[in-house]
LOLUMMI-665383 format. One record per residue (C-alpha): residue in one letter; chain; x, y, z. Coordinates in nm, 3 decimals, padded with zeros to 5 digits. Layout:
N
SITE   type   mol         X         Y         Z
SITE      a     A         X         Y         Z
...
***
This chain:
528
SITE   type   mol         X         Y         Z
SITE      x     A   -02.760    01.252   -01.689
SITE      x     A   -02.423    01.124   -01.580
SITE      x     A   -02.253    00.839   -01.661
SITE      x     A   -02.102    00.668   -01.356
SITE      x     A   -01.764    00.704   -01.377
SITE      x     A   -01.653    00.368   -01.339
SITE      x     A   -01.823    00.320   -01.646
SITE      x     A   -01.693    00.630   -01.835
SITE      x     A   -01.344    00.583   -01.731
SITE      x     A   -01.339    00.196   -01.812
SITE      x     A   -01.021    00.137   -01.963
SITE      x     A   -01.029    00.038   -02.391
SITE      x     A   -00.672   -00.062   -02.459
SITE      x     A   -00.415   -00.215   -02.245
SITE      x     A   -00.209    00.111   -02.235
SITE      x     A   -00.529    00.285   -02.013
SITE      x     A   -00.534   -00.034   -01.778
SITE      x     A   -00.320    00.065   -01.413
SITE      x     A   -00.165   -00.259   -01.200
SITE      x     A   -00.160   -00.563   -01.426
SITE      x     A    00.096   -00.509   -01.591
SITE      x     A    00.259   -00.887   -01.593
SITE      x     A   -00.098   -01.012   -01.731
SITE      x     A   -00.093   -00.735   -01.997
SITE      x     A    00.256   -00.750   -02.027
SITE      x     A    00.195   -01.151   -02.142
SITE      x     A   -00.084   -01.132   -02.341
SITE      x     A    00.035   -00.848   -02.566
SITE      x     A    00.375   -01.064   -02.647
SITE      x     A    00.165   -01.309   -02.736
SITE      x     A   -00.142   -01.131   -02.975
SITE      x     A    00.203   -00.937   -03.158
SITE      x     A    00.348   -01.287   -03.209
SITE      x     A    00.041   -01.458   -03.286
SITE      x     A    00.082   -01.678   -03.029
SITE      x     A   -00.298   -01.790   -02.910
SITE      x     A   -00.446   -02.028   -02.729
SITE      x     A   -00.863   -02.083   -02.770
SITE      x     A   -00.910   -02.058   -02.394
SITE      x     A   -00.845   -01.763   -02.151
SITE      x     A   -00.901   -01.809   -01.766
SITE      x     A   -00.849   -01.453   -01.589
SITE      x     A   -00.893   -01.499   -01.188
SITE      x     A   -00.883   -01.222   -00.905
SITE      x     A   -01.103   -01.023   -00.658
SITE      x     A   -01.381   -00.812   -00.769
SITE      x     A   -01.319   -00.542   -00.953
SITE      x     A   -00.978   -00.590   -01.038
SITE      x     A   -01.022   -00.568   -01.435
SITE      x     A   -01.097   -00.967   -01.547
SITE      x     A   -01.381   -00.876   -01.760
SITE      x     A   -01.244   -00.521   -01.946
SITE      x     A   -00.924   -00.738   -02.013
SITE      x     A   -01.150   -00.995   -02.151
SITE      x     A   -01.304   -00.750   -02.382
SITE      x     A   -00.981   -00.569   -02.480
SITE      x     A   -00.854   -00.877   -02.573
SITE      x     A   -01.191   -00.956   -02.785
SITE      x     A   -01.120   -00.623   -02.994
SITE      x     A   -00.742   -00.742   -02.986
SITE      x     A   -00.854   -01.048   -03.168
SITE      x     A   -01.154   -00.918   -03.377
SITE      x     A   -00.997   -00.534   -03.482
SITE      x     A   -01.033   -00.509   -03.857
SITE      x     A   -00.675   -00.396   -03.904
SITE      x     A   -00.524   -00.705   -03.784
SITE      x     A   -00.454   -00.939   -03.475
SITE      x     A   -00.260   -00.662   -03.262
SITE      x     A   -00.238   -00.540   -02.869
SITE      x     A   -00.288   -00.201   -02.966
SITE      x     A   -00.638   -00.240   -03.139
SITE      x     A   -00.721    00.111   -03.314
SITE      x     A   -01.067    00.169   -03.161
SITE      x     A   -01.213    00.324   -03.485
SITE      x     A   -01.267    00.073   -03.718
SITE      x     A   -01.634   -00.067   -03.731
SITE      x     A   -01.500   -00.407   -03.446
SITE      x     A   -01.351   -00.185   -03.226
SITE      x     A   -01.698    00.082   -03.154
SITE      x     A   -01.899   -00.182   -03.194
SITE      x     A   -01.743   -00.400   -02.938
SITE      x     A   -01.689   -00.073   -02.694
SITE      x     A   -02.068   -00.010   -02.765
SITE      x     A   -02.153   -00.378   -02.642
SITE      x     A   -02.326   -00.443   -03.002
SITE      x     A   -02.058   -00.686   -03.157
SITE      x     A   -02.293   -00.964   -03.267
SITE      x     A   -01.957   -01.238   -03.248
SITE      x     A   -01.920   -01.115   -02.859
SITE      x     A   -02.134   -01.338   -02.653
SITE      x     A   -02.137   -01.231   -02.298
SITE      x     A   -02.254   -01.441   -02.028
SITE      x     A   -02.358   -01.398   -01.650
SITE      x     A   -02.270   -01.774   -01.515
SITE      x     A   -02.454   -01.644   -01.197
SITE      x     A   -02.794   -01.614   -01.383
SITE      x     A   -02.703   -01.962   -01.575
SITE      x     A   -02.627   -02.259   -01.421
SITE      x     A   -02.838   -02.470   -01.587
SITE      x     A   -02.716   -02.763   -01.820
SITE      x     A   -03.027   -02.637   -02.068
SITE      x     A   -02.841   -02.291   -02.085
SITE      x     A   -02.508   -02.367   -02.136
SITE      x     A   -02.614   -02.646   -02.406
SITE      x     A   -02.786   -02.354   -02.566
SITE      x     A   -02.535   -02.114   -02.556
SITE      x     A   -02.258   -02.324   -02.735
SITE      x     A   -02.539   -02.504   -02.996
SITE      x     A   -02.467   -02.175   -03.230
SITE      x     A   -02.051   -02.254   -03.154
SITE      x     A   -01.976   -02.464   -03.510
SITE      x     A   -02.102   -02.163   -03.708
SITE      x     A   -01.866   -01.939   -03.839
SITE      x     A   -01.845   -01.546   -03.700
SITE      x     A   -02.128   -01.340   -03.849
SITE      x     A   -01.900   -01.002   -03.898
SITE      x     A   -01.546   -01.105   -03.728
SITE      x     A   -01.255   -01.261   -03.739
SITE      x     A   -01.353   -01.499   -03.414
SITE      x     A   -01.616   -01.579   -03.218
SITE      x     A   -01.569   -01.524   -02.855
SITE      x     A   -01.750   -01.570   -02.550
SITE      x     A   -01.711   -01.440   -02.209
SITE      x     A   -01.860   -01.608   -01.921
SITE      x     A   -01.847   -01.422   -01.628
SITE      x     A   -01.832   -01.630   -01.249
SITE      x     A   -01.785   -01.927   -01.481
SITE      x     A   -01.731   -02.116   -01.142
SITE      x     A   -02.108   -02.094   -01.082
SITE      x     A   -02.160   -02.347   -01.344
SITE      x     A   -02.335   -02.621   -01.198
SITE      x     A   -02.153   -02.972   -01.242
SITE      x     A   -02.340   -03.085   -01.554
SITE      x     A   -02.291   -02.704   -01.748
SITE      x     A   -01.901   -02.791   -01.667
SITE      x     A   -01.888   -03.113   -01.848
SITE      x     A   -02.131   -02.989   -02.145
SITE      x     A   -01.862   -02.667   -02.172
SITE      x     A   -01.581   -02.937   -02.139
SITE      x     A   -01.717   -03.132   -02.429
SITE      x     A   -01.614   -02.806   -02.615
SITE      x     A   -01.322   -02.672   -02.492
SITE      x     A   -01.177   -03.014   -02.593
SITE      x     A   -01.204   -02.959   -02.937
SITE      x     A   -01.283   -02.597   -03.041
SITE      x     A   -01.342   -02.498   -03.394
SITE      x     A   -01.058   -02.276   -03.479
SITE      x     A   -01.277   -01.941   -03.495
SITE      x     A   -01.357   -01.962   -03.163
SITE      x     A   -01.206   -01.873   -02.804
SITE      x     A   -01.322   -01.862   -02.462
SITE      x     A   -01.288   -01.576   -02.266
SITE      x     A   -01.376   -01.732   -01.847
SITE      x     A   -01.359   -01.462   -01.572
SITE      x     A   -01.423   -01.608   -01.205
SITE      x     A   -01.346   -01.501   -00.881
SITE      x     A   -01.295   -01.802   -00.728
SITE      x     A   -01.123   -02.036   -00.948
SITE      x     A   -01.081   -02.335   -00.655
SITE      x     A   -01.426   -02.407   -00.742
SITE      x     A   -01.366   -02.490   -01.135
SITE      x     A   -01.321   -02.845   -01.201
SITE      x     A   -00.979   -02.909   -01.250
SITE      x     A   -01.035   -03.084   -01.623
SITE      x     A   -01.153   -02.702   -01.696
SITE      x     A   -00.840   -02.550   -01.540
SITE      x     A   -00.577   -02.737   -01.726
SITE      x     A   -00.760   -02.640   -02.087
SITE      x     A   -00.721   -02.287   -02.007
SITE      x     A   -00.436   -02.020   -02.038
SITE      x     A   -00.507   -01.892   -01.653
SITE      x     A   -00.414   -01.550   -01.569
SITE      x     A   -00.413   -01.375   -01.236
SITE      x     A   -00.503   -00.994   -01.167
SITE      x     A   -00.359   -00.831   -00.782
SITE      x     A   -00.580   -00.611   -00.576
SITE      x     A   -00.435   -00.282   -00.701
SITE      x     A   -00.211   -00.068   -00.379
SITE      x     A   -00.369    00.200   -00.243
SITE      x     A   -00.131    00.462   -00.419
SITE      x     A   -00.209    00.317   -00.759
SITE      x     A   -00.579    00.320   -00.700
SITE      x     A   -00.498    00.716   -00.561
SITE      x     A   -00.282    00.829   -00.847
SITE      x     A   -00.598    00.680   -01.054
SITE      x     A   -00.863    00.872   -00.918
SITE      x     A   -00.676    01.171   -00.898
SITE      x     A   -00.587    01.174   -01.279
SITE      x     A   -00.982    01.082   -01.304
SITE      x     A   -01.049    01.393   -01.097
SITE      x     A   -00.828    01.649   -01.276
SITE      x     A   -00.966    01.559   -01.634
SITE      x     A   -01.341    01.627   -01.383
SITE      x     A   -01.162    01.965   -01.308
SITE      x     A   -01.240    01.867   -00.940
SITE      x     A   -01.009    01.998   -00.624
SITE      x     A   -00.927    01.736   -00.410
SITE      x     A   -00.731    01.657   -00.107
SITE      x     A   -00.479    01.358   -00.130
SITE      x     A   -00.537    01.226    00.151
SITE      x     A   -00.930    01.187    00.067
SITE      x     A   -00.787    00.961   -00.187
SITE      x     A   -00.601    00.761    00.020
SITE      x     A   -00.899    00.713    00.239
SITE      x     A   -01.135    00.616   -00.027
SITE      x     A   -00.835    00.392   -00.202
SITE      x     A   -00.783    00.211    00.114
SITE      x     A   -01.206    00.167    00.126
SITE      x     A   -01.202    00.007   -00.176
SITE      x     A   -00.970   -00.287   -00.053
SITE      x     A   -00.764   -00.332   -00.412
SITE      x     A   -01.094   -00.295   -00.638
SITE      x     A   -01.092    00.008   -00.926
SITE      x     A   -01.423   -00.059   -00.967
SITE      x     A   -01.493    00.003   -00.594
SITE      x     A   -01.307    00.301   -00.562
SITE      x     A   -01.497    00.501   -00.876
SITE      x     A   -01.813    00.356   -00.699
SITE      x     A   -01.703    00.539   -00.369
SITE      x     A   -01.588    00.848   -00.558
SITE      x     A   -01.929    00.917   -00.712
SITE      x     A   -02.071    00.881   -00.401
SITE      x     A   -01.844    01.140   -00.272
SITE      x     A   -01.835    01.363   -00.532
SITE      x     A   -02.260    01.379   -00.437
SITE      x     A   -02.207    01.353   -00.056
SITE      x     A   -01.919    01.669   -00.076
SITE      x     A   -02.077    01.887   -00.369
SITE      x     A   -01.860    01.838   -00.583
SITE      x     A   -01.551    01.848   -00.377
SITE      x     A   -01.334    01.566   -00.261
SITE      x     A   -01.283    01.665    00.139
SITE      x     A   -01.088    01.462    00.410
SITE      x     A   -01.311    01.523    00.698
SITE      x     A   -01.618    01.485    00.427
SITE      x     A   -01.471    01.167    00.299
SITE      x     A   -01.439    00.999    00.657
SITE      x     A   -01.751    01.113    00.761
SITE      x     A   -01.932    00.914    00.410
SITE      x     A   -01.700    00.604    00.513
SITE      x     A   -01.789    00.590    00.842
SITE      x     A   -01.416    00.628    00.972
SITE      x     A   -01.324    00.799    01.304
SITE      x     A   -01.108    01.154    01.302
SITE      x     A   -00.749    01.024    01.290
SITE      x     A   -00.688    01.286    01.639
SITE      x     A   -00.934    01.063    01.842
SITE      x     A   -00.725    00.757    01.789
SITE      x     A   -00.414    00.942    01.849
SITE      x     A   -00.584    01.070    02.183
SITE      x     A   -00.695    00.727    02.218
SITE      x     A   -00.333    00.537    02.193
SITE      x     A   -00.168    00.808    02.402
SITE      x     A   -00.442    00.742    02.664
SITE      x     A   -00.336    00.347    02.672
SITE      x     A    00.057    00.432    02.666
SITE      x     A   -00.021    00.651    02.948
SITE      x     A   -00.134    00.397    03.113
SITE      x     A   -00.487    00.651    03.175
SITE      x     A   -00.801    00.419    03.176
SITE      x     A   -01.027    00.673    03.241
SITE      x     A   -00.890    00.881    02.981
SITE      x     A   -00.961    00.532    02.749
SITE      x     A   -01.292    00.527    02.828
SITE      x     A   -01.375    00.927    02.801
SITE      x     A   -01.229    00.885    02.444
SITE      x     A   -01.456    00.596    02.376
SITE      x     A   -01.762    00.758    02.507
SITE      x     A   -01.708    01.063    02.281
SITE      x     A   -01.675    00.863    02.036
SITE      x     A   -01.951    00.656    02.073
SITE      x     A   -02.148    00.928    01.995
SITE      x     A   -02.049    00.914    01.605
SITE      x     A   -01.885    00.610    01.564
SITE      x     A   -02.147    00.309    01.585
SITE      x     A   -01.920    00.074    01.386
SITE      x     A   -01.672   -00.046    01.687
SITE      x     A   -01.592   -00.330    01.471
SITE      x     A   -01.447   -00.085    01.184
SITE      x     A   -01.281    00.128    01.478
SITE      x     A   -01.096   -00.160    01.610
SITE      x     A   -00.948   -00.194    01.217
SITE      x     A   -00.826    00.153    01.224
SITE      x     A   -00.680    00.167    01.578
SITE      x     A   -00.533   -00.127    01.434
SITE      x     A   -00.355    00.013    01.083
SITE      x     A   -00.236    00.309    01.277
SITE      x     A   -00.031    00.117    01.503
SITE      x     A    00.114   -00.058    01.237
SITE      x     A    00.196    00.276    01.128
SITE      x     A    00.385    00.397    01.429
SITE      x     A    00.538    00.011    01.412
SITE      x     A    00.680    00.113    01.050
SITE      x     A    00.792    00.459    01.153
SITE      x     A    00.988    00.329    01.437
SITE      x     A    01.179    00.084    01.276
SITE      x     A    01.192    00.129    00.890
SITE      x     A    01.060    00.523    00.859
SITE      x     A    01.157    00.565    00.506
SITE      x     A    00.900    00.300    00.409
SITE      x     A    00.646    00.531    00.589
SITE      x     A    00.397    00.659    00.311
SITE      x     A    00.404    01.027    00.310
SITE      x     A    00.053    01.060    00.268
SITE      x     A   -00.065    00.899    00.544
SITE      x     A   -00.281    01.108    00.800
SITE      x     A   -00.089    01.281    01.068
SITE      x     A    00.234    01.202    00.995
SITE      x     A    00.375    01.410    01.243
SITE      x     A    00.165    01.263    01.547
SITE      x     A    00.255    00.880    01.433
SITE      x     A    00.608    00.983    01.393
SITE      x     A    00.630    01.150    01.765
SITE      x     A    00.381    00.843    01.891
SITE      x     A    00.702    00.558    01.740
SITE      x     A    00.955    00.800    01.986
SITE      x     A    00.704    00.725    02.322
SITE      x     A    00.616    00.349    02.228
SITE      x     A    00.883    00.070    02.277
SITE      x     A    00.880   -00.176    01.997
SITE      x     A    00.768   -00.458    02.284
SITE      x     A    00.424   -00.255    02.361
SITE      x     A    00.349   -00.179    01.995
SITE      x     A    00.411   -00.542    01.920
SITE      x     A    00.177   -00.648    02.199
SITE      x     A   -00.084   -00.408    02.118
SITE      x     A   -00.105   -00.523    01.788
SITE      x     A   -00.171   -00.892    01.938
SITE      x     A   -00.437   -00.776    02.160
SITE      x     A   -00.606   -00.614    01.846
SITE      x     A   -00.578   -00.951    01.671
SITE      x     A   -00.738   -01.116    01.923
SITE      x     A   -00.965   -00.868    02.036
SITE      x     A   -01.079   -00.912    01.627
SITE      x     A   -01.188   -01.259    01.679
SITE      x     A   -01.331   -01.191    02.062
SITE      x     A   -01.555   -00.895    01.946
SITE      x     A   -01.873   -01.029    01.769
SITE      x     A   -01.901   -01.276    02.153
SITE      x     A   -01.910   -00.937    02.346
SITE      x     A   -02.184   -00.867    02.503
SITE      x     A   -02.190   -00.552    02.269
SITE      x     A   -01.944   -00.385    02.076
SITE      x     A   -01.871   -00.091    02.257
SITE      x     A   -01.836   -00.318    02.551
SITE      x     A   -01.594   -00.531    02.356
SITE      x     A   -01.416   -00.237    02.213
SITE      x     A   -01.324   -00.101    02.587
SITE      x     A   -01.231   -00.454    02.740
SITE      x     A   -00.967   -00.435    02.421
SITE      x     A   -00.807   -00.150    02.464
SITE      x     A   -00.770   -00.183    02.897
SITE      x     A   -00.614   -00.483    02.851
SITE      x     A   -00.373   -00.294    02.689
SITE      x     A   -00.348   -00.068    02.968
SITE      x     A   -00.330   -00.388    03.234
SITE      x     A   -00.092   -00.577    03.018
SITE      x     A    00.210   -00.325    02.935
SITE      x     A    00.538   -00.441    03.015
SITE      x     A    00.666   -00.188    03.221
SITE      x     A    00.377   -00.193    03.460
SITE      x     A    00.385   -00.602    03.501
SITE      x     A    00.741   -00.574    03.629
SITE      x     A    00.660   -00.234    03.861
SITE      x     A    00.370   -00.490    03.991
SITE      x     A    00.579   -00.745    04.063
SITE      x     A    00.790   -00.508    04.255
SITE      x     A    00.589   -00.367    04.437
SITE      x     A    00.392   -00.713    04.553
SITE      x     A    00.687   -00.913    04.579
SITE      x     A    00.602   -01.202    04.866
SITE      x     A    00.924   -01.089    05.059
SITE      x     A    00.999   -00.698    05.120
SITE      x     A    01.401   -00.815    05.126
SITE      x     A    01.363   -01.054    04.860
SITE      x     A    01.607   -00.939    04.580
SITE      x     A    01.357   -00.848    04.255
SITE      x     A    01.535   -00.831    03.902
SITE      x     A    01.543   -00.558    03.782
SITE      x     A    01.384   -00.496    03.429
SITE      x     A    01.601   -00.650    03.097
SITE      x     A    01.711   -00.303    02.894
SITE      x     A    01.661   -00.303    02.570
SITE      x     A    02.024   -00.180    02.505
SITE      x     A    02.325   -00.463    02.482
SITE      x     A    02.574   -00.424    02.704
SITE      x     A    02.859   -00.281    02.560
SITE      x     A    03.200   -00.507    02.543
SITE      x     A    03.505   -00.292    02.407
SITE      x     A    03.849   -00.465    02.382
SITE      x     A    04.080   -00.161    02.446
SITE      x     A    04.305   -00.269    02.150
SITE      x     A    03.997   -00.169    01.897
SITE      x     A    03.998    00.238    01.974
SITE      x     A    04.018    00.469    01.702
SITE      x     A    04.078    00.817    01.720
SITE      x     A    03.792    01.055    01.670
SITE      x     A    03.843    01.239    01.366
SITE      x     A    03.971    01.622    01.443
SITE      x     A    03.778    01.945    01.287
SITE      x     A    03.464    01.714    01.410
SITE      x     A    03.232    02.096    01.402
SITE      x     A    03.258    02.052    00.994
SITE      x     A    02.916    01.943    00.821
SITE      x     A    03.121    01.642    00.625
SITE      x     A    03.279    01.486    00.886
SITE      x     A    02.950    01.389    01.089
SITE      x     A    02.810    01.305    00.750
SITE      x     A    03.060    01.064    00.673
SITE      x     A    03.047    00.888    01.023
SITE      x     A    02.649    00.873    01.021
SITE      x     A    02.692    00.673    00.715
SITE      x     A    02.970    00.458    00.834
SITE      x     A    02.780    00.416    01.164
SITE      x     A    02.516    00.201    00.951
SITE      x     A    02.251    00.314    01.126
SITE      x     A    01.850    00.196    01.074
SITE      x     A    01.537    00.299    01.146
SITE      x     A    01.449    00.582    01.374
SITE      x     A    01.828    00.606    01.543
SITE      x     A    01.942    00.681    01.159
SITE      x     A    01.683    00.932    01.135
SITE      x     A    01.754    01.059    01.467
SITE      x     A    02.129    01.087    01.383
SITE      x     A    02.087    01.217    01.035
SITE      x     A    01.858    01.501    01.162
SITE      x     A    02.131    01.649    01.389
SITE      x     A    02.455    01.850    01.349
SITE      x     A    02.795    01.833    01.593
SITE      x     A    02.812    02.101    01.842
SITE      x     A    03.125    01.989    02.020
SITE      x     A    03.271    01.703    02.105
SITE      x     A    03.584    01.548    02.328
SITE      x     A    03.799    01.210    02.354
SITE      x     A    03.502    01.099    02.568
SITE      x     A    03.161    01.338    02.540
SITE      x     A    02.995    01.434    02.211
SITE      x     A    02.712    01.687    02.239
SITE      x     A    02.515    01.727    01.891
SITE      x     A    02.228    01.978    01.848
SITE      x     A    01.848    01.866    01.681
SITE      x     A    01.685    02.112    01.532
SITE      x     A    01.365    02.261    01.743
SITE      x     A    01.147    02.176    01.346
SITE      x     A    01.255    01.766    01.399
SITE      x     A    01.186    01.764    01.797
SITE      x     A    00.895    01.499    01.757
SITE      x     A    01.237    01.277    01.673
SITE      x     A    01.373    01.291    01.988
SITE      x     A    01.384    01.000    02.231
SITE      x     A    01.613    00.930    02.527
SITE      x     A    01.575    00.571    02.393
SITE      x     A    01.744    00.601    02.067
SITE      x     A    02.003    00.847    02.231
SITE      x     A    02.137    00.568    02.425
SITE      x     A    02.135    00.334    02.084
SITE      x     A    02.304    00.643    01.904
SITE      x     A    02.560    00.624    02.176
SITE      x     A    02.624    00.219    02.219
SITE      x     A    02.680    00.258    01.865
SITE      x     A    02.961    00.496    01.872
SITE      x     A    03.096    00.361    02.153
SITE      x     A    03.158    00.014    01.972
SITE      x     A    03.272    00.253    01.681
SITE      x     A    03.546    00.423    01.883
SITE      x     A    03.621    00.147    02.081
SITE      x     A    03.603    00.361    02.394
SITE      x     A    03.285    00.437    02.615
SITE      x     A    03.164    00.762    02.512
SITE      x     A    02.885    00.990    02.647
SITE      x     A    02.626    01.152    02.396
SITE      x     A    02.380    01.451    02.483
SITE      x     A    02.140    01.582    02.219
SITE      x     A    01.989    01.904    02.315
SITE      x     A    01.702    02.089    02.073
SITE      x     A    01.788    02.440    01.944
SITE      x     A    01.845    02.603    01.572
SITE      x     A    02.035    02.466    01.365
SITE      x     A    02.263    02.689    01.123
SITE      x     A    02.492    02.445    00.992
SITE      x     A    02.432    02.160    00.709
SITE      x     A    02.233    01.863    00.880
SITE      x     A    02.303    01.481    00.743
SITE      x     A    01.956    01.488    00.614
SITE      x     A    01.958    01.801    00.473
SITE      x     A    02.293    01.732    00.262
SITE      x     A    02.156    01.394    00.110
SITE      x     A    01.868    01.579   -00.012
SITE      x     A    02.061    01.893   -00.174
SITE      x     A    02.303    01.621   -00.333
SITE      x     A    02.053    01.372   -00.482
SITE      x     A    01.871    01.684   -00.625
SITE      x     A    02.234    01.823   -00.738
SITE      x     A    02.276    01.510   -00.877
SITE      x     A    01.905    01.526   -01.094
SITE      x     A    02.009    01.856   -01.226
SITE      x     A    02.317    01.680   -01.325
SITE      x     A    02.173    01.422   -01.512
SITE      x     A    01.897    01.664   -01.655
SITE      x     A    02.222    01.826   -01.813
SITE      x     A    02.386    01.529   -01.927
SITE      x     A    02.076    01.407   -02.132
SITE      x     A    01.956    01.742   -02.266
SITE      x     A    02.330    01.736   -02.427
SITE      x     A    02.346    01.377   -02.481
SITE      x     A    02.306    01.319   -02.887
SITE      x     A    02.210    00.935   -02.877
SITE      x     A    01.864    01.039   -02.595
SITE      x     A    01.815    01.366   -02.794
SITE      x     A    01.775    01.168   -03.113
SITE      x     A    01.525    00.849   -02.949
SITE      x     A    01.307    01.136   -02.692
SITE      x     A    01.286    01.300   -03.083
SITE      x     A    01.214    00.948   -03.314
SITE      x     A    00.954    00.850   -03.077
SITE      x     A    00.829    01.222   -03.003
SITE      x     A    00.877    01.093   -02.629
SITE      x     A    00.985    01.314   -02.290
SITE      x     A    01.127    01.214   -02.016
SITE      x     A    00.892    01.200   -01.715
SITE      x     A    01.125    01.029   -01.415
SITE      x     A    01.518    00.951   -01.379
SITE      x     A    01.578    00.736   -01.095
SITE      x     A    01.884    00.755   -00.966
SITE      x     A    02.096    00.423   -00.846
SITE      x     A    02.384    00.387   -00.549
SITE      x     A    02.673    00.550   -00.699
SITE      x     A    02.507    00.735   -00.932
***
């Protein structure tokens, strides 16, 4: 039978351990220069690593070829400790006792020397369910330890410990690991397994497991049973409970359209699978977050996130007003749910308020029931600034403006952001005049088009120039160089570059062969 795997893959040296590396970091710097303190607090969610650091640290102190942060894991401490039969490792569940009577009993046996090791060393796990009494009995101790010993407290809730406990303790704190950290773990995990995968399974069952390691091998077990063997997208979402990424695309379309039967088709279908309206309402939500970070910082969009392509063409239809009301109905609609009369219900008031409550459509409302039919209505704010140009700014455009560096060179002098650089960097010059510029976006990149960041592309050269200019983009295929493509063929020119420069380079040659080392990643800085 199987070992679960987040019991076979539990980490035995601080090397194996992924996302603490300050903690780690700290306490190795301090075991190499003997630097330690009798009483260890580690804090953080579940699953995060507080107890396998705990007992690292134990073979740390205890392995038989010295105090070190690279214990050696063969010696008779080390197996013994991995096998959980170290008789100077006391491990205790604080949960199962809170008594007085137990904790007295557990620290009578403290003033005798280690049977076998070097220390003595207990681990109390949820020390914070200590009842009041156990605290000041434990106190008593950590006061005045005897040398051989040292305290080893885990707890995920450290507000609760009394505060003459906290300041006797060297407190650490381990982070919910990222989603891509707890992805690149599993998939290492699943290679060694020989399983195929998909990455974005990963990502799904990463983002499940809300920053806990332990979590996420729990979920992978389950659906490494659940698939066969395989690690599957639509297999993956289906074990989670999670709704088809398409139906919430449909479903946001639906509401930007402005289509509230087409809302509550969607709904209905999915009503059918998707029983958790509560956990719905949580994705609808992270996907328009999505869109939110593709429209206006889209190189901070995570490649692996599902249907990149559809979130990216949903941030060109969306103004940054809507998303940024949507989002605040979700937010509220989060706190309204569990008072609906059910959460289907609930789920369907949410999303046509969104449809009732979109900008444009208040001010065509207000239009079109205005109390006077030759009352004057104001007409709705653009989100462009009007453009100001004092005639003695113009500059000259640049001649030859058909070759592939000169539109480089203005994109990046344009300082562009978000989705307007991307638009900008994605398209070539096809001709262009004193006062009209037409540039050409490749059919592959039409998902980038919108007439919105057109007219930012051209309030920004017309403050450039100092002139009012005109700007048409039309689709069709490109031949020549693009912005985007040139960046990329010169950052990976300037890799290959690099590669060169170390493979000849005596001083790397000479450390990459002392340390019998490789180099795995250069990254490259501005100017490089």
């Amino acid at each position: 039978m199987k070992i679960a795997l987040a019991r076979r893959y539990r980490p035995r040296t601080f090397e194996t351990m992924v996302g603490q590396e300050v903690t780690l970091c700290a306490l190795s710097n301090a075991l190499e220069t003997k630097r330690l303190h009798h009483a260890y607090l580690f804090t953080g969610t579940r699953g995060v690593g507080k107890t396998t650091v705990a007992r690292i640290l134990a073979k740390c102190l205890n392995c038989e070829k010295g105090i070190t942060s690279t214990p050696c894991g063969q010696c008779a401490a080390c197996q013994a400790i991995d096998k959980g039969t170290f008789v100077d490792l006391i491990e205790v569940d604080a949960a199962s006792r809170t008594k007085v009577e137990d904790t007295r009993e557990l620290l009578n046996n403290v003033q005798y020397l280690p049977t076998c090791g070097r220390f003595k060393i207990y681990i109390i796990d949820e020390v914070h369910m200590l009842s009041g009494h156990s605290f000041n009995a434990l106190l008593k101790t950590l006061e005045e330890p005897p040398p051989h010993v040292k305290f080893l407290l885990a707890t995920t809730d450290p507000q609760k410990l009394p505060v003459t406990v906290l300041s006797r303790c060297l407190q650490f704190h381990l982070w919910r690991l990222s989603i891509n950290t707890i992805a690149a773990y599993l998939a290492n995990i699943l290679q060694q397994e020989g399983v195929s995968f998909e990455k974005e399974a990963l990502q799904e069952l990463s983002r499940s497991a809300d920053g806990s390691l332990r979590d996420a091998l729990s979920l992978l077990d389950q659906a490494l049973a659940y698939g066969n063997g395989h690690i599957e997208t639509t297999a993956v979402r289906t074990l989670l409970g999670l709704t088809e990424r398409e139906h919430l695309v449909t479903l946001l379309e639906a509401v930007v359209r402005g289509d509230g039967r087409g809302v509550l088709n969607e709904i209905n279908l999915l009503a059918e699978s998707v029983p958790d309206f509560a956990g719905l309402l949580t994705e609808f939500q992270e996907m328009i977050h999505q869109v939110v970070i593709a429209q206006s910082v889209p190189e901070a969009l995570d490649e692996n996130v599902g249907n990149l392509k559809a979130i990216i063409n949903l941030a060109t239809k969306i103004s940054a007003e809507e998303l940024q009301l949507y989002y605040q109905i979700t937010l509220q609609g989060q706190r309204d749910l569990p008072y609906a009369p059910s959460p289907k219900m609930g789920f369907e008031m949410i999303l046509l308020r969104m449809v009732a409550f979109q900008p444009v459509r208040i001010g065509n409302f207000i239009a079109k029931n205005s109390i006077s039919d030759t009352a004057p209505v104001a007409p709705i704010a653009s989100s462009l600034t009007p453009i100001i140009i004092p005639r003695e700014t113009e500059k000259p455009l640049p001649r030859h403006a058909e070759d592939t560096p000169v539109w480089s060179t203005l994109v990046k002098a344009l300082n562009l952001t978000g989705l307007t650089k991307l638009l900008a960097e994605n398209c070539v010059v096809e001709s262009w005049s004193s006062h009209y510029i037409v540039l050409t976006l490749d059919n592959a990149q039409k998902p980038l088009y919108n007439k919105r960041y057109e007219d930012r592309l051209t309030e920004i050269l017309s403050q450039y120039f100092g002139r009012e200019l005109r700007l048409k983009i039309n689709l069709g295929k490109v031949q020549n160089e693009t912005p985007a493509k040139q960046n990329q063929r010169m950052t990976k020119e300037a890799h290959l570059a690099l590669d060169q420069k170390n493979d000849k380079d005596p001083k790397i040659q000479s450390l990459l062969q002392a340390f019998d080392a490789k180099i795995e990643q250069v990254t490259l800085k501005d100017g490089t």
